[in-house]
N, C-alpha and C positions, 0 to 999 in steps of 0.2 A: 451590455453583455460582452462586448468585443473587450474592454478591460479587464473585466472580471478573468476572464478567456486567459489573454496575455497577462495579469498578477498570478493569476495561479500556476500557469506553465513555470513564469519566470523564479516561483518562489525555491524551485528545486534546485537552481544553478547554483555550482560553485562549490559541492559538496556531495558529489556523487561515488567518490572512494570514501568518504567515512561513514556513508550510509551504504553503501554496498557490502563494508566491514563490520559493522555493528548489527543491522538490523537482523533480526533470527532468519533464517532461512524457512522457506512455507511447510508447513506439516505434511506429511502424506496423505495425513488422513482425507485434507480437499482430494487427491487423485480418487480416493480408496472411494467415500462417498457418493464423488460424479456418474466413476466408472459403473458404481451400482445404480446406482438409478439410470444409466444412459443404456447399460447391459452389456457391452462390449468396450474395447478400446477404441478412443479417437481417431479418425483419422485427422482434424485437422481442431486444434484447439489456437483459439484468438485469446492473448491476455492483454484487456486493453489496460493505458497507465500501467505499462510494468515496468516503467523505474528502470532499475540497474539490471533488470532482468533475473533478479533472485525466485521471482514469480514463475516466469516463465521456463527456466531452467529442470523445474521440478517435474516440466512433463515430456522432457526428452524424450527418459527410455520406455513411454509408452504409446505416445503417438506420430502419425506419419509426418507429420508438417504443423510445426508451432511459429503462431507470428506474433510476435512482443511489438505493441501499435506503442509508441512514444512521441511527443510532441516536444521536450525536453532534449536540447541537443550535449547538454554533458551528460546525463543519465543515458539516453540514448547509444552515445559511443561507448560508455563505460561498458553497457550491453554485449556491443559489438565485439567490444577488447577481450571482455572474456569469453565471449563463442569463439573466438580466435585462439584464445587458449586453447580451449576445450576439441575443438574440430570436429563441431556437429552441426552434418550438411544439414539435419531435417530443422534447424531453427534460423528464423530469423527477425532481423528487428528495422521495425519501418515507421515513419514519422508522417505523424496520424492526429486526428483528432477526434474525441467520440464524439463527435457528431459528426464527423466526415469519415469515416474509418475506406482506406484505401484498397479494399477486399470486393469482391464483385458477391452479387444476392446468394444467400443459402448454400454459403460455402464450410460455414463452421457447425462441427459437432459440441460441441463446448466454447464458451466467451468467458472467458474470468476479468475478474476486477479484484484486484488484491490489494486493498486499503487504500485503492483510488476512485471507489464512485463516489463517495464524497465532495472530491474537487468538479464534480460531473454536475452538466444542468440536467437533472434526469430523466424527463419525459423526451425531450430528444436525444439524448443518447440511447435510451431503451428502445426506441424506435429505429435506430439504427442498429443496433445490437439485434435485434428481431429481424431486419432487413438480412442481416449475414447467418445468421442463425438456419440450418435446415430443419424442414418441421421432424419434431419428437427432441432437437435441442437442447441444449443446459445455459443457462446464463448462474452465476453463482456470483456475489460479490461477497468478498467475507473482509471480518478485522479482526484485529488482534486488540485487546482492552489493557490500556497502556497502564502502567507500566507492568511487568513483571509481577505474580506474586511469589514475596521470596522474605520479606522484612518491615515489617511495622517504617522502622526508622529512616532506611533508604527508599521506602516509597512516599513518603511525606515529603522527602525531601526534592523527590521529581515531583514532585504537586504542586512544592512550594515555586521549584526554579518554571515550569511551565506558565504556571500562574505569573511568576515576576515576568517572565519572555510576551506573552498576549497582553498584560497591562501596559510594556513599554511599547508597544505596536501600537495600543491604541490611541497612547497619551503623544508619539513621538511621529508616526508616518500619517503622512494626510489620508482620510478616505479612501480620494480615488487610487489611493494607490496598493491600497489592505486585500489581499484575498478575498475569498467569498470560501465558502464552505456549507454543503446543504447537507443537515444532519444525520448522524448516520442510522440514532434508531428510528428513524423514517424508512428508513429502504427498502425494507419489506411491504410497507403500505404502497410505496411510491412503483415496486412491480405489481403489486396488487391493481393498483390504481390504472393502470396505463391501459390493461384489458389487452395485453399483447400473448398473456401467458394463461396457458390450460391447468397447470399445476404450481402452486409456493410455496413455499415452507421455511422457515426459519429452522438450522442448525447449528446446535452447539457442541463444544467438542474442545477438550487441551492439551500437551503436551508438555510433558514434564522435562529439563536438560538442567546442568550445572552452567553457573554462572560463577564469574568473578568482578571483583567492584569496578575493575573497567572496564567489561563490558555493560555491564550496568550502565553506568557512567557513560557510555557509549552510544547507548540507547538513547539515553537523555538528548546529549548532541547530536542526535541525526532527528531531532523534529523537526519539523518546517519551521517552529515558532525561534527555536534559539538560535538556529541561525540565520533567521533574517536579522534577530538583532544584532547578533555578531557581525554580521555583513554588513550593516549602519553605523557600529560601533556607539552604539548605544550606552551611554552609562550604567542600564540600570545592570547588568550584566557583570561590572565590577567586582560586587560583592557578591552577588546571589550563585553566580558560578564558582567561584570558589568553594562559599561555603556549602553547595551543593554537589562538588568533590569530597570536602572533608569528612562528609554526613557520613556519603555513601561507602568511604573507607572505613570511617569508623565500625558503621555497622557492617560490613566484612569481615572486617578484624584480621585482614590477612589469608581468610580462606574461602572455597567455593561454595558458593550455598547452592541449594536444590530451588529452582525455583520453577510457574505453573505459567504457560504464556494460555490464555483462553480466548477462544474464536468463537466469532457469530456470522454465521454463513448464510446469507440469503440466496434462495434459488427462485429462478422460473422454470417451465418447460415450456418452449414454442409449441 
């Protein structure tokens, strides 16, 4: 498990400005949701695995104290660099891991997981999560369903280039050296399962923005999968990246299309 641990930390290095810059920024609707079922504002929300902190960001202006838990030390400062920008004392970001999270018992009104309980072993981390949690609670882990809907043509072609990226992972890195990843439409069962939580529910919900082919295309390259193999410099990547550029201009054609990002939100209440 200590591998699994360190591949899946290590899989994010090396590419935390171009997923910082691509990936969508989180909907409100998570704030809008929590807030209603929690009935007031936070005062102290945990987003654990939050990445570059685009997760985390989103709950500045409504709660007292926000901690972005990362174990990821370029994602982590990337975090940093923008709260730095930004110059908001109520956030911060500290190097954690969900199963140790560095927070003392029943300190959090909300715990988010923003397309990171998947890398999570989840009965212990749910159990830590519960540990920081004060009773009445939110725990939420939500995804976004990749890619974009927005075009028959340029989403075939991220199916195809994902597809070419997890084949050359599996044909080219040994085992012990591959990720782990515990599926996502589990996650709802897997709080069910744990008996830590009073109330669950699964939520859905999307969010409509224009796109352009490079962000698109952006998207593409900010997965875990294409860039590990860009970071091996793997062959298979030659051709399937390119023509998984081509596709995606093509079907553009030079201008913004309207596209549907859709989320599935699982909750508990402690």
């Amino acid at each position: 498990m200590a591998d699994i641990v360190e591949n899946n930390i290590h899989r994010f290095s090396g590419y935390a400005q171009l997923y910082h810059g691509y990936r969508p920024e989180v909907p409100e609707s998570v704030i809008d949701i929590l807030i209603a079922y929690l009935g007031r504002r936070p005062d102290v929300v945990v987003d654990l695995g939050c990445g570059t902190g685009l997760s985390s960001f989103l709950w500045g202006p409504v709660a007292g104290r926000v901690v972005g838990v990362e174990p990821n030390d370029d994602m982590r400062h990337q975090a940093m660099e923008e709260n730095s920008r930004r110059g908001l004392r109520q956030m911060e970001f500290v190097n954690g891991l969900s199963t140790a999270i560095p927070l003392e018992d029943g300190v959090a009104d909300v715990v988010t997981c923003s397309q990171s309980f998947h890398w999570m072993n989840p009965q212990p981390t749910l159990a830590e999560i519960h540990r920081i949690l004060k009773p009445g609670g939110f725990f939420a882990a939500y995804d976004c369903d990749w890619p974009p809907s927005c075009s028959v043509m340029a989403e075939q072609a991220y199916d195809t280039l994902i597809e070419a990226a997890e084949g050359s992972i599996q044909k080219n890195i040994p085992a012990e050296q591959q990720v782990h990843k515990w599926p996502k439409h589990e996650h709802l069962q897997q709080i069910v399962q744990s008996g830590l939580f009073t109330f669950t529910k699964e939520v859905v919900f999307h969010v409509e923005r224009q796109l352009t082919a490079q962000e698109f295309i952006g998207i593409g390259l900010s997965q875990g999968s294409v860039q590990t193999v860009l970071k091996h410099q793997l062959p298979d990547m030659v051709a399937a990246l390119p023509a998984f550029e081509q596709t995606v201009y093509a079907a553009f054609a030079e201008q913004t299309r309207r596209a549907w990002l859709c989320y599935r939100m699982r909750i508990g209440m402690k």
